[in-house]
VOLUM-951645 format. One record per atom (N, C-alpha, C): residue number from 1; x, y, z. Coordinates in pm, 1 decimal. Example, Ala and Ser with C-alpha at 12.3 -4.5 7.8 and 13.67 -1.06 7.14 Angstrom:
{1 {1319.0 -569.0 780.0}}
{1 {1230.0 -450.0 780.0}}
{1 {1320.0 -330.0 780.0}}
{2 {1285.0 -225.0 708.0}}
{2 {1367.0 -106.0 714.0}}
{2 {1290.0 3.0 787.0}}
This chain:
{1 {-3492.3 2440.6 1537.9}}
{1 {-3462.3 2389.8 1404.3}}
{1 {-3320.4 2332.4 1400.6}}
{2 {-3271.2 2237.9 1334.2}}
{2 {-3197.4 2123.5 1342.3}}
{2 {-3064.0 2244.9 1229.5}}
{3 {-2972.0 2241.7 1305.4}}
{3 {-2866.0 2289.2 1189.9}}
{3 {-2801.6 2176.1 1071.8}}
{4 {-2811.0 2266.6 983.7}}
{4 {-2789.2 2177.9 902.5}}
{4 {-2610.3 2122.0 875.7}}
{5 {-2604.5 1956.6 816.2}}
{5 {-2507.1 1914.4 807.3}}
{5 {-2403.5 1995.2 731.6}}
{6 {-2306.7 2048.7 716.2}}
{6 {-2183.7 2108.3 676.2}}
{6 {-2115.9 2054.0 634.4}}
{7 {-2039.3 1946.8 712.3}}
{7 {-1930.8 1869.5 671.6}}
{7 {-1964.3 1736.7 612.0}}
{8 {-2020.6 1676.3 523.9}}
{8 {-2063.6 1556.5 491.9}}
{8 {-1958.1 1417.1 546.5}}
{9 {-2059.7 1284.7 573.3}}
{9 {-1963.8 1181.3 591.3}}
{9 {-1828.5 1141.5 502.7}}
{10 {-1820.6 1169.6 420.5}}
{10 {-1700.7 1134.1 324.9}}
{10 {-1604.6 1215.0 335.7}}
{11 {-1632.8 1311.6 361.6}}
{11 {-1522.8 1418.6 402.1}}
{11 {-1411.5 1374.1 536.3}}
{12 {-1516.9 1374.7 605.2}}
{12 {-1470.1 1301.6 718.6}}
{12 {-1402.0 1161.6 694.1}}
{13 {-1431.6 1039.0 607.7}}
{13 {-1399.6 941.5 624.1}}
{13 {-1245.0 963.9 539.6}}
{14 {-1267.9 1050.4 418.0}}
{14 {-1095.5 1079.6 427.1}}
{14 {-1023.8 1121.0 448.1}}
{15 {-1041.8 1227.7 569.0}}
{15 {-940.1 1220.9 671.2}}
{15 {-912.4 1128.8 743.1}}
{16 {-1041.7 1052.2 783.1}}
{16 {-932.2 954.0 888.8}}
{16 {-868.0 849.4 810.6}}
{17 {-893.1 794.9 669.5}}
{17 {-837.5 728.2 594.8}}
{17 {-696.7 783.3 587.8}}
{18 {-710.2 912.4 566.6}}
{18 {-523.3 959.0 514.3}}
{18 {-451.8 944.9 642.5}}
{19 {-525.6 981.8 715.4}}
{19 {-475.7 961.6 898.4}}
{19 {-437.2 803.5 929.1}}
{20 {-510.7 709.0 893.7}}
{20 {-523.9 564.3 938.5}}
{20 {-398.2 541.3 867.5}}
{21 {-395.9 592.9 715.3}}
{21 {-314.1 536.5 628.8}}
{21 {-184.9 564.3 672.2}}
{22 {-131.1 717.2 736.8}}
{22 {-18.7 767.5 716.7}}
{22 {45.7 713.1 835.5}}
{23 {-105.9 703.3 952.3}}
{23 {-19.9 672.2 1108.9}}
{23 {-42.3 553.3 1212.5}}
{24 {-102.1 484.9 1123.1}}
{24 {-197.8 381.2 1185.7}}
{24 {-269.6 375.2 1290.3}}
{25 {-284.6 312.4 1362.0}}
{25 {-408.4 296.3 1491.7}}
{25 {-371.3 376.7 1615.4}}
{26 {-248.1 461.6 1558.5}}
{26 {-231.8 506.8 1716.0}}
{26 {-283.6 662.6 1700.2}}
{27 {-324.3 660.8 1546.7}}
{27 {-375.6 831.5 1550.4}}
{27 {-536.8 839.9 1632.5}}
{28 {-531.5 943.0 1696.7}}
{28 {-656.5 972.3 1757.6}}
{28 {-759.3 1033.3 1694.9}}
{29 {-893.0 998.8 1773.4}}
{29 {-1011.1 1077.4 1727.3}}
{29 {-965.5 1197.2 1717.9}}
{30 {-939.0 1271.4 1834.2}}
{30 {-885.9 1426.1 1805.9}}
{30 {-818.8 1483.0 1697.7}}
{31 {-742.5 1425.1 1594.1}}
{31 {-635.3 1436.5 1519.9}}
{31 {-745.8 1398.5 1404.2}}
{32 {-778.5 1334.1 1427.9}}
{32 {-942.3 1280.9 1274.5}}
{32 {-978.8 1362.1 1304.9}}
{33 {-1071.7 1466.0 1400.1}}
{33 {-1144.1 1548.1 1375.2}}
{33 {-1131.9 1683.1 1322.1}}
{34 {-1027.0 1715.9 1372.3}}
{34 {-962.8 1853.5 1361.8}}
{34 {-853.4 1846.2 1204.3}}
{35 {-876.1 1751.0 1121.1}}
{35 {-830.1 1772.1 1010.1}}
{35 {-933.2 1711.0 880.3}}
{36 {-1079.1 1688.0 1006.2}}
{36 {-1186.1 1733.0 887.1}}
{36 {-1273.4 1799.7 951.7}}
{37 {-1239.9 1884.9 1038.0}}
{37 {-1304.9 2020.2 1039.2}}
{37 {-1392.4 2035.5 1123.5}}
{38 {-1414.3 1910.7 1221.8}}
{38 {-1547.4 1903.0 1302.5}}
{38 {-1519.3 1865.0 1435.2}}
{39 {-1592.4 1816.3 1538.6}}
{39 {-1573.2 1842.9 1671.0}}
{39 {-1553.3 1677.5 1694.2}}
{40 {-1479.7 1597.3 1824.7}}
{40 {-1515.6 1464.7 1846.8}}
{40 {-1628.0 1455.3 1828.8}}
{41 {-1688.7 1526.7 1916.2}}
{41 {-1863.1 1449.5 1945.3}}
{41 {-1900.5 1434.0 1850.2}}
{42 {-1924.8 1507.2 1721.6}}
{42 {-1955.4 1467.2 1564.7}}
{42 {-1907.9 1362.1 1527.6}}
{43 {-1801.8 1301.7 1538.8}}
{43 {-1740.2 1171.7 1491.2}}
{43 {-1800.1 1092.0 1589.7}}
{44 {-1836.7 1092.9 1701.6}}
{44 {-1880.1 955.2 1822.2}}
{44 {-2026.8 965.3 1763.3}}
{45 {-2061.6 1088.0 1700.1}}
{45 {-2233.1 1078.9 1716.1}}
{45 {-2305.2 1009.3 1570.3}}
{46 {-2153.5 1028.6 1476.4}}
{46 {-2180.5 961.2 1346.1}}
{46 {-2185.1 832.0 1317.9}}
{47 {-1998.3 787.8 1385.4}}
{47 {-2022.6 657.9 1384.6}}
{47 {-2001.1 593.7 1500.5}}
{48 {-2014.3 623.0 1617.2}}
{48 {-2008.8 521.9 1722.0}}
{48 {-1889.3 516.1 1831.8}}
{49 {-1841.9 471.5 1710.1}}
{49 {-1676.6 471.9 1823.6}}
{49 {-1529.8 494.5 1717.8}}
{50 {-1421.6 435.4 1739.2}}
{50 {-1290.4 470.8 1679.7}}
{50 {-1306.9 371.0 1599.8}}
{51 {-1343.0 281.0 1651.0}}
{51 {-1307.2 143.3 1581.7}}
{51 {-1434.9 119.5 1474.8}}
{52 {-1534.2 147.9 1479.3}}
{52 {-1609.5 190.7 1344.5}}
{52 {-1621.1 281.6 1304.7}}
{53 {-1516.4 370.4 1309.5}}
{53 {-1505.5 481.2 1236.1}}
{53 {-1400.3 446.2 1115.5}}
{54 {-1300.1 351.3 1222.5}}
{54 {-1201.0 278.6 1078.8}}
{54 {-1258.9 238.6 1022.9}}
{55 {-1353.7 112.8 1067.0}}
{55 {-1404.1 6.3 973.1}}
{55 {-1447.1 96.0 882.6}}
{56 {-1530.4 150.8 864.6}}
{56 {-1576.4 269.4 759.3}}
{56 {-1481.4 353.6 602.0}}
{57 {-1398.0 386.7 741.6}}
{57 {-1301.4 487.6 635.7}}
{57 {-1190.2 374.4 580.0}}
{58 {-1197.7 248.0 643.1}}
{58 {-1070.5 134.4 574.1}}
{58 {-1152.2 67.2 475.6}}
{59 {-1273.2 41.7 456.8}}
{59 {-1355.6 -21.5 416.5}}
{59 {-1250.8 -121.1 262.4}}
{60 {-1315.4 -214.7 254.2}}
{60 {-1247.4 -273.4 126.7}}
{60 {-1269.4 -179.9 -2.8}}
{61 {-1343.7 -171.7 -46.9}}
{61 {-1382.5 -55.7 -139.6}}
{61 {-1294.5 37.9 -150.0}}
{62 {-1333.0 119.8 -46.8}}
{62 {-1287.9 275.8 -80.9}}
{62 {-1118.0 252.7 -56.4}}
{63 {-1069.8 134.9 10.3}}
{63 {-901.5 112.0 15.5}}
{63 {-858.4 69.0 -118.5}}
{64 {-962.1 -48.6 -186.8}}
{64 {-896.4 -26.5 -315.5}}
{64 {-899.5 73.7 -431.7}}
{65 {-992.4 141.2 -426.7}}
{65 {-989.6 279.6 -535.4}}
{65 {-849.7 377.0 -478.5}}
{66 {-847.2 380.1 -327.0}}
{66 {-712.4 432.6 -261.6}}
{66 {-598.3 378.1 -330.7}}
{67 {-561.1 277.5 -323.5}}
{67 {-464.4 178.2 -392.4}}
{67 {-412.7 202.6 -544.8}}
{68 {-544.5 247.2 -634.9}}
{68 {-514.0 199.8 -735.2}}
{68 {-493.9 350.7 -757.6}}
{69 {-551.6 441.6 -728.5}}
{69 {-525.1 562.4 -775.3}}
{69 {-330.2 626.0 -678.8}}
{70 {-292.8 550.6 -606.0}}
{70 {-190.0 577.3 -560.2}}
{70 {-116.5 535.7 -647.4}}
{71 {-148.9 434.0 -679.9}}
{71 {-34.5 352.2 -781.3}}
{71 {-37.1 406.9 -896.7}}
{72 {-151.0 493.7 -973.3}}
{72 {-86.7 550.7 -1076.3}}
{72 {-22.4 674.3 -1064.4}}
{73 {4.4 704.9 -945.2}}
{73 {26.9 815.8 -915.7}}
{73 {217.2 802.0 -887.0}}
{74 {234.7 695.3 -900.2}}
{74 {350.2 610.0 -817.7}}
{74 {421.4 636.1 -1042.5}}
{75 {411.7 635.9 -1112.5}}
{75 {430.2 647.8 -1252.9}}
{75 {562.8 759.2 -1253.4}}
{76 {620.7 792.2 -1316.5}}
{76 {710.8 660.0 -1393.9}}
{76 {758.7 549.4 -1341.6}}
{77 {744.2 457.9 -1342.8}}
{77 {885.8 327.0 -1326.5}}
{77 {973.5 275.5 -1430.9}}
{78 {1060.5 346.2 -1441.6}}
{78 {1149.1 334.1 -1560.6}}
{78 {1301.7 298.6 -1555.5}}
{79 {1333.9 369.1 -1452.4}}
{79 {1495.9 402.2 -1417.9}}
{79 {1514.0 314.8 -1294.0}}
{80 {1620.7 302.1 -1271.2}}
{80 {1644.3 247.9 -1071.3}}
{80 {1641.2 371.1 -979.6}}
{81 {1643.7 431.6 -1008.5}}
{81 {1630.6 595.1 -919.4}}
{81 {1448.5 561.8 -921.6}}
{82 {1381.5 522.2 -1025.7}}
{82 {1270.2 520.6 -1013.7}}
{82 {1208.9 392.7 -891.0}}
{83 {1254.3 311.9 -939.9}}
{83 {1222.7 206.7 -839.0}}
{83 {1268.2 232.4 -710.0}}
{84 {1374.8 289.2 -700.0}}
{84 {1395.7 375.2 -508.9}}
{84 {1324.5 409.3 -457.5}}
{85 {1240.8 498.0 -541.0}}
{85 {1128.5 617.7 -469.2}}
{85 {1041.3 549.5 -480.7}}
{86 {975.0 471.5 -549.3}}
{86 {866.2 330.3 -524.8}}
{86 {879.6 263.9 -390.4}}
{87 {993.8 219.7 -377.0}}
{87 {1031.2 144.2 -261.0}}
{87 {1064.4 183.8 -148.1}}
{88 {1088.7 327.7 -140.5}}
{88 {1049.0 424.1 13.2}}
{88 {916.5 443.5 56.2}}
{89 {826.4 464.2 -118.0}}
{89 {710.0 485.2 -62.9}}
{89 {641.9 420.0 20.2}}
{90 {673.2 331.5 -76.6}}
{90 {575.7 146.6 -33.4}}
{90 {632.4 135.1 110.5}}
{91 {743.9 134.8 150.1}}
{91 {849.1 111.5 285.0}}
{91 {742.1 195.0 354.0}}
{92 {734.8 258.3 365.8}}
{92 {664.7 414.9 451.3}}
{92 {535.4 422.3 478.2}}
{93 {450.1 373.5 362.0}}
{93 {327.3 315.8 345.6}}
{93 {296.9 193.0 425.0}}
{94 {370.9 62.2 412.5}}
{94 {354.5 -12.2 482.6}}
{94 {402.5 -21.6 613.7}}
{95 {495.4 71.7 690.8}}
{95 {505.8 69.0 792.9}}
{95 {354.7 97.7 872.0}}
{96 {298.7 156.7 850.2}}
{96 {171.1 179.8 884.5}}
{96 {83.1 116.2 882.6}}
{97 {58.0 6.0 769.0}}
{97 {-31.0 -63.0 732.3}}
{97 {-4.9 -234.9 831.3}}
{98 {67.8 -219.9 824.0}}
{98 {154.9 -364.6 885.0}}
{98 {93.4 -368.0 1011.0}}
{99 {133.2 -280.7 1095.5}}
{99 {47.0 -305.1 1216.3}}
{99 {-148.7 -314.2 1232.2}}
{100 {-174.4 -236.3 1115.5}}
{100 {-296.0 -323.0 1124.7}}
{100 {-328.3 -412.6 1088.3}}
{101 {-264.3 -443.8 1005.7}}
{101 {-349.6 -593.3 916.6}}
{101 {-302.5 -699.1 1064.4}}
{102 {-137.2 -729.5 1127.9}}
{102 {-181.1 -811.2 1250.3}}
{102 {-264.6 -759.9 1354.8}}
{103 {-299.1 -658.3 1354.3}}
{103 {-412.9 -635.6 1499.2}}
{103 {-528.4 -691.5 1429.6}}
{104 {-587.0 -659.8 1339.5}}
{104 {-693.1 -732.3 1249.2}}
{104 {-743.3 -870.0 1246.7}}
{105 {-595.9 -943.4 1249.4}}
{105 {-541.8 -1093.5 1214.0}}
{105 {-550.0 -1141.9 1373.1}}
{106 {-515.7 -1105.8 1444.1}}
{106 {-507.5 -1133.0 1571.2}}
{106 {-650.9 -1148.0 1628.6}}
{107 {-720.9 -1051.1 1656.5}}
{107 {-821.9 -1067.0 1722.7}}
{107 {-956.9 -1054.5 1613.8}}
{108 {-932.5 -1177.7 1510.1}}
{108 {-1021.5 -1213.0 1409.3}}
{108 {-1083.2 -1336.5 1553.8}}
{109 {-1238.7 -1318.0 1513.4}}
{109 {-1238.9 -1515.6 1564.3}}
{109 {-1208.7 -1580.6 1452.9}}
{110 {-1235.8 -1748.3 1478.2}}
{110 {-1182.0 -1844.8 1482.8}}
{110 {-1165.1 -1901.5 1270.1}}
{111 {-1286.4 -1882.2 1262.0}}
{111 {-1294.4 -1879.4 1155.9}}
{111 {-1373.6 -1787.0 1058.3}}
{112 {-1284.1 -1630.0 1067.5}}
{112 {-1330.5 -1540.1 1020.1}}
{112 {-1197.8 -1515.0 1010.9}}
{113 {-1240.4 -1418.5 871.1}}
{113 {-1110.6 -1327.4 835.3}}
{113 {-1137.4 -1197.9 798.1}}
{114 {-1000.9 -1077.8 847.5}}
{114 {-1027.4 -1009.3 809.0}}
{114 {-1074.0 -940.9 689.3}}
{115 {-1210.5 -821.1 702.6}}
{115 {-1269.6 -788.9 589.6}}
{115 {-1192.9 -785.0 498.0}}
{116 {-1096.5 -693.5 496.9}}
{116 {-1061.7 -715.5 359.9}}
{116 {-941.0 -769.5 307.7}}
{117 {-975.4 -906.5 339.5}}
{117 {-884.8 -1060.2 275.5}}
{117 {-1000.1 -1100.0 218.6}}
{118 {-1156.9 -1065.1 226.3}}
{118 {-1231.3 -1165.6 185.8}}
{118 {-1267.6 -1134.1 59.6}}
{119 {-1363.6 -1164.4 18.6}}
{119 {-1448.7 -1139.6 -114.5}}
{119 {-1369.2 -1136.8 -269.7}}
{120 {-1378.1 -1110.9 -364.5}}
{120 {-1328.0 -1112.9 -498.7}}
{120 {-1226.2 -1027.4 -493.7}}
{121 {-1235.5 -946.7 -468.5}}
{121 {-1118.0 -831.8 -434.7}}
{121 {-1023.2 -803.5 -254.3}}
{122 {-916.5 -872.6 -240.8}}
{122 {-879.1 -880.8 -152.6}}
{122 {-780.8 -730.5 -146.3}}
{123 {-748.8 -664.8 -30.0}}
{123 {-682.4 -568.4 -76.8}}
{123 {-524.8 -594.5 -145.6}}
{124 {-465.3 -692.8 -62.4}}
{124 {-284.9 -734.3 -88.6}}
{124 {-316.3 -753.5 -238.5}}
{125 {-437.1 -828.8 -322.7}}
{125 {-401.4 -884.4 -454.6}}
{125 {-440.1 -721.3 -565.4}}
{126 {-544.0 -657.3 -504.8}}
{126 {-557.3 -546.3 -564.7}}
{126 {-438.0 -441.2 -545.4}}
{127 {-361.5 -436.1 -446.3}}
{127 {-196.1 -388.7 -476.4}}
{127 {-108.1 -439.2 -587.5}}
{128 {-98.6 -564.9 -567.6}}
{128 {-15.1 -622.4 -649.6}}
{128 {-76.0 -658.5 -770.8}}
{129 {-157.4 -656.9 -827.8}}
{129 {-245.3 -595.2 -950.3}}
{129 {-225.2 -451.4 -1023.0}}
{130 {-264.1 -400.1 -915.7}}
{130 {-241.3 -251.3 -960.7}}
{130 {-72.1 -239.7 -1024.4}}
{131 {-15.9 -291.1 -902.7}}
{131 {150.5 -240.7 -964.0}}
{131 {179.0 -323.1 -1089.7}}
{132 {101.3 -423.2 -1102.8}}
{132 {146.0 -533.3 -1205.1}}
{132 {140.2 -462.4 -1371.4}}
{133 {-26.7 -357.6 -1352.4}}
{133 {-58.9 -305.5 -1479.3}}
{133 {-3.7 -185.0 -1482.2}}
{134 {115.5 -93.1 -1385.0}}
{134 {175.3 5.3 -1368.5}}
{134 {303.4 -102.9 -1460.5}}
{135 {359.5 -156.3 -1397.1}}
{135 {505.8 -241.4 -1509.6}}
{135 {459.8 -272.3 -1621.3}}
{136 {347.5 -344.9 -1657.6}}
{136 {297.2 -397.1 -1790.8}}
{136 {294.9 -289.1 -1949.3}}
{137 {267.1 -162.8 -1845.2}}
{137 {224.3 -36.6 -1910.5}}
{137 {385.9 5.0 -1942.6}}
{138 {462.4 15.3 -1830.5}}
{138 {587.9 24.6 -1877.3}}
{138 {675.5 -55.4 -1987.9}}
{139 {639.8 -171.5 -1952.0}}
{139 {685.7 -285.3 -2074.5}}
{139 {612.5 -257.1 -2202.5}}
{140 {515.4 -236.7 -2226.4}}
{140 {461.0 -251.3 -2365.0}}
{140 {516.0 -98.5 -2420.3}}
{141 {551.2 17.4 -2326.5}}
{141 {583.5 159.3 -2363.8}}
{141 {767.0 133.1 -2427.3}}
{142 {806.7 -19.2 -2408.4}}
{142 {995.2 -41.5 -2449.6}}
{142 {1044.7 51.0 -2382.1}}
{143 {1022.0 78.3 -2236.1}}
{143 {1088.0 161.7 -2069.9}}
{143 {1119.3 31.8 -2024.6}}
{144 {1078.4 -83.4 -1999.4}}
{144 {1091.6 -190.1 -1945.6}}
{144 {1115.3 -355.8 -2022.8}}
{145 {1174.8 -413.4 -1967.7}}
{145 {1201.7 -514.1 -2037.9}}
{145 {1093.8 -612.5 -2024.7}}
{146 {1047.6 -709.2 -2127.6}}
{146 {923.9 -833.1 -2128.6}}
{146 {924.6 -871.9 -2000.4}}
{147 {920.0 -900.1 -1881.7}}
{147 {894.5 -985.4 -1844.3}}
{147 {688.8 -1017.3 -1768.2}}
{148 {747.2 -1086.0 -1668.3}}
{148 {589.9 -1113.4 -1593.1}}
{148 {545.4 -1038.2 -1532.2}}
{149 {482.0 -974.8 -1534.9}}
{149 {465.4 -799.3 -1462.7}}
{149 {402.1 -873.0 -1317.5}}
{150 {331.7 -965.7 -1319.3}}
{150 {251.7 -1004.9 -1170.1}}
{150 {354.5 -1075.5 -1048.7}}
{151 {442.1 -1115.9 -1151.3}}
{151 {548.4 -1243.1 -1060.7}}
{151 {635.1 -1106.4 -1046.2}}
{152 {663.5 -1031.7 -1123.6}}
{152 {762.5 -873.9 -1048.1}}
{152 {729.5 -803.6 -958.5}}
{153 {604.9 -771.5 -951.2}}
{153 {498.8 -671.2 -816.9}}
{153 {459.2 -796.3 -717.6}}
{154 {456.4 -901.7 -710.9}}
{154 {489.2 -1006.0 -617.4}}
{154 {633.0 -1008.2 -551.9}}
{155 {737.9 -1009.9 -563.5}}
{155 {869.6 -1037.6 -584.1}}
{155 {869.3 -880.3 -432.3}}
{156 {822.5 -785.4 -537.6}}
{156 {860.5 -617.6 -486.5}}
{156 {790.8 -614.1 -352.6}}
{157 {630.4 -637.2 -353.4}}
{157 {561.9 -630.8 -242.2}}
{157 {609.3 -740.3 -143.9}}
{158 {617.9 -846.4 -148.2}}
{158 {693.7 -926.2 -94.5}}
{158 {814.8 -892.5 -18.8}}
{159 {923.3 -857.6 -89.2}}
{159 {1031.4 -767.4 -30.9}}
{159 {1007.5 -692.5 65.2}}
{160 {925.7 -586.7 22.8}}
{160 {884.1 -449.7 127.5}}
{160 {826.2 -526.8 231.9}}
{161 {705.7 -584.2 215.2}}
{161 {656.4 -632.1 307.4}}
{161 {730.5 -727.9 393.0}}
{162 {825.1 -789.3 388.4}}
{162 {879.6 -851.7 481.1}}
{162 {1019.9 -810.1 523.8}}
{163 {1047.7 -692.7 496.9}}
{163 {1126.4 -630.7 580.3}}
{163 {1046.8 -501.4 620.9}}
{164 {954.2 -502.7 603.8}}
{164 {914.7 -374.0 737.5}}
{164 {886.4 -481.0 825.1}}
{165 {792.5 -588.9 799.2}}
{165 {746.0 -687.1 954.2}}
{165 {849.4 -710.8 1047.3}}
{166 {975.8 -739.2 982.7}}
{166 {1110.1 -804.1 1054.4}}
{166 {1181.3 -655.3 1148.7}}
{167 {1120.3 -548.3 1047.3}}
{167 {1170.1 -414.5 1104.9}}
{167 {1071.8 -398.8 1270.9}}
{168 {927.6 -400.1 1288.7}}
{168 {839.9 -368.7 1358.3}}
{168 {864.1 -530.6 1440.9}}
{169 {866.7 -641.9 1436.1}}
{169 {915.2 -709.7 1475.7}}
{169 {1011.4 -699.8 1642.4}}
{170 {1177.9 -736.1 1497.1}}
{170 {1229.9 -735.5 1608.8}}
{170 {1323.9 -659.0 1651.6}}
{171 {1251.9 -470.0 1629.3}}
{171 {1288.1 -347.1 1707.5}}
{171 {1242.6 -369.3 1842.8}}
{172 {1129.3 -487.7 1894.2}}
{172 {1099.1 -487.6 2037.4}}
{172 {1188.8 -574.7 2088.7}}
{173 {1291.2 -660.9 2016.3}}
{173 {1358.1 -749.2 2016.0}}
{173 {1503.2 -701.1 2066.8}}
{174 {1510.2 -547.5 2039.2}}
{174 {1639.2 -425.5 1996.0}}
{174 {1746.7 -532.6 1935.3}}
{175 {1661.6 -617.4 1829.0}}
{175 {1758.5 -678.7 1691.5}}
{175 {1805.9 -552.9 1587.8}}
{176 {1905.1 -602.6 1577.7}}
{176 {1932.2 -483.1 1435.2}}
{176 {1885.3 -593.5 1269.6}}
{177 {1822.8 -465.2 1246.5}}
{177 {1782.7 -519.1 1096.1}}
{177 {1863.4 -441.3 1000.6}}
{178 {1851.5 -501.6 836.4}}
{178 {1919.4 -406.6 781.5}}
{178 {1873.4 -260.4 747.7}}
{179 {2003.0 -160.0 725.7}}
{179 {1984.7 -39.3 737.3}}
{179 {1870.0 12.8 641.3}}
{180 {1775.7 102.5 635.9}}
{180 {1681.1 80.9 548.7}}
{180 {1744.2 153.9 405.3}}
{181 {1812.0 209.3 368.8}}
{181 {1905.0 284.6 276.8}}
{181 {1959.0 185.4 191.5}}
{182 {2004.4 111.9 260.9}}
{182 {2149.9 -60.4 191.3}}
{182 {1964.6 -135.4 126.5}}
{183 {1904.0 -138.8 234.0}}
{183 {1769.8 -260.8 189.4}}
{183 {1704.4 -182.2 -3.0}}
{184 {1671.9 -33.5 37.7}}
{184 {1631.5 15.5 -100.4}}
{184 {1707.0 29.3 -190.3}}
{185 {1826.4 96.3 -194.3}}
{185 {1896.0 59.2 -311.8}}
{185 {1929.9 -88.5 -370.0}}
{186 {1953.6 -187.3 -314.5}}
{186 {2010.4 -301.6 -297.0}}
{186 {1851.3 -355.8 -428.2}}
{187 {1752.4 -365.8 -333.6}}
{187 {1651.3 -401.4 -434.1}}
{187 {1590.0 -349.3 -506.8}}
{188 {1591.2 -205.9 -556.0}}
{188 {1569.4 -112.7 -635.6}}
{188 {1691.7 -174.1 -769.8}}
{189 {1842.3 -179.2 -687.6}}
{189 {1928.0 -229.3 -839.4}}
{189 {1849.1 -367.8 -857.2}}
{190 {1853.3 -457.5 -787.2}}
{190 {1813.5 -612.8 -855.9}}
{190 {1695.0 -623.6 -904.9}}
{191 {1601.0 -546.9 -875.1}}
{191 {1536.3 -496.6 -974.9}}
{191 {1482.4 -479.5 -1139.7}}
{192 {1578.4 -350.1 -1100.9}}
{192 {1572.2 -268.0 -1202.6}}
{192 {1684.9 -346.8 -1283.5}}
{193 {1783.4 -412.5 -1270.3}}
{193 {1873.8 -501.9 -1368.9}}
{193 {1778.9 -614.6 -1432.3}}
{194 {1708.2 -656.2 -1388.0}}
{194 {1617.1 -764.4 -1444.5}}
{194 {1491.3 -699.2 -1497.9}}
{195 {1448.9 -599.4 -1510.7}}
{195 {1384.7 -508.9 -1594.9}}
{195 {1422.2 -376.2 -1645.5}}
{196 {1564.6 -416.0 -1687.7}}
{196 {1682.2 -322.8 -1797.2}}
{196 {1624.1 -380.6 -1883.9}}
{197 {1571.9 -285.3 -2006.9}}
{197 {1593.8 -310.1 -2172.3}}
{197 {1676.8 -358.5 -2233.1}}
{198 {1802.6 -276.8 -2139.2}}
{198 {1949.2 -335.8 -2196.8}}
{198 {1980.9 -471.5 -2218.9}}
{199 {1930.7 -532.0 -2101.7}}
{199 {2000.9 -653.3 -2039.5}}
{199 {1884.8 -771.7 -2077.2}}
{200 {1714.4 -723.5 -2166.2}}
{200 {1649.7 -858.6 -2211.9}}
{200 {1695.3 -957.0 -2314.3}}
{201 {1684.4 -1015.0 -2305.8}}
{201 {1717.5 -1154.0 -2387.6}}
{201 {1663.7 -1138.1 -2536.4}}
{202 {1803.3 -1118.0 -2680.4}}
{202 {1674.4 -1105.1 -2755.7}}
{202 {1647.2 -1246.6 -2846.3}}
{203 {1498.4 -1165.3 -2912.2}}
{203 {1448.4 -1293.6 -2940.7}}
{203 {1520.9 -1349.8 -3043.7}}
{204 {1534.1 -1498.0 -3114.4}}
{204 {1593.4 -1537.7 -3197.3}}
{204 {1534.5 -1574.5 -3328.5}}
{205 {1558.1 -1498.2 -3421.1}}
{205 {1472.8 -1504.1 -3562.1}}
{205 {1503.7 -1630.8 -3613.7}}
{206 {1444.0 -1739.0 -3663.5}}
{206 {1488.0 -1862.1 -3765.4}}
{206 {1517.4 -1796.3 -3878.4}}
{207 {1590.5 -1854.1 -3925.7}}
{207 {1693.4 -1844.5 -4023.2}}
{207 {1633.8 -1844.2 -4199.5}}
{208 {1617.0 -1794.5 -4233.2}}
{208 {1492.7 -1806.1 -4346.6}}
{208 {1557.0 -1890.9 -4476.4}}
{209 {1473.3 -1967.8 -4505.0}}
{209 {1541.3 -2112.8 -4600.8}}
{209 {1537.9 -2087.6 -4728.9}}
């Protein structure tokens, strides 16, 4: 008689998701298995191999419900102390992520792209979405000043994202980049000065005749 399943697939797929997420491609099956509870051979016999075991646990889907529930989790953004700890996260987060999306990008063929750049929901725009209605929420709460909440979480992800690449880059380069401490505060203040309450523009009443 066949023992029965214990550990269900989802269980499994978020571990290796938190695993994929925290350490990227260099975490092992061994390290997926043993922090959802089950043996390799269970993971080779479920899904195959490593590399569809990601595809699975990265899936577009279940990365953006990941995403969006991180990001509210990422709440308050109010202060510049607040936007710091946003911008370590994200820093820390995307160090990880960075190297897959070019291994992804790389050995895409010719005219294919990676899964999840495609379809209605791409993951980069469902980030910068998410953070957009995390500021928006702040702005309409008068924590934040009017502005474009999408062109700000553009601006931010942007930032992060192109100084971790330049970081993973050209460390094989042994370039020095900037210190990562000077990089977060630095754009945490410019920031957070352009979404000071203090510092919005106010509006101008006409003059009543």
């Amino acid at each position: 008689m066949a023992r029965p399943v214990t550990i269900s697939d989802e269980t499994i797929l978020d571990a290796a998701r938190a695993l994929f997420t925290a350490r990227g491609p260099r975490v092992t099956t061994a390290e997926i298995a043993a922090k959802a509870g089950v043996s390799e051979g269970i993971l080779f016999k479920r899904f195959g191999s490593k590399a569809a075991l990601h595809r699975a646990a990265m899936s577009t889907g279940m990365v953006n419900t990941w995403i969006k529930d991180e990001m509210r989790a990422q709440a308050p953004l109010r202060t510049q102390e607040d936007f710091e700890r946003f911008i370590r996260w994200n820093t820390e987060m995307l160090r990880h992520v960075v190297p897959m999306v070019v291994m992804a990008w790389s050995s895409r063929t010719k005219d294919e792209l990676p899964p999840n750049l495609t379809g209605p929901n791409p993951v980069p725009l469902v980030a910068i979405h998410a953070l957009a209605e995390r500021l928006q929420a702040e702005m309409d709460g008068g924590f934040l000043a009017p502005r474009n909440a999408e062109a700000v979480a553009y601006m931010l992800f942007g930032s992060i994202w192109y100084f971790v690449f330049l970081g993973l880059v050209l460390s094989r380069a042994k370039s020095t980049v900037m210190a990562e401490d000077t990089f977060v505060e630095e754009l945490a203040q410019a920031v957070f000065e352009y979404l000071d309450p203090a510092n919005a523009p106010r509006r101008k009443h006409k003059a009543r005749r």
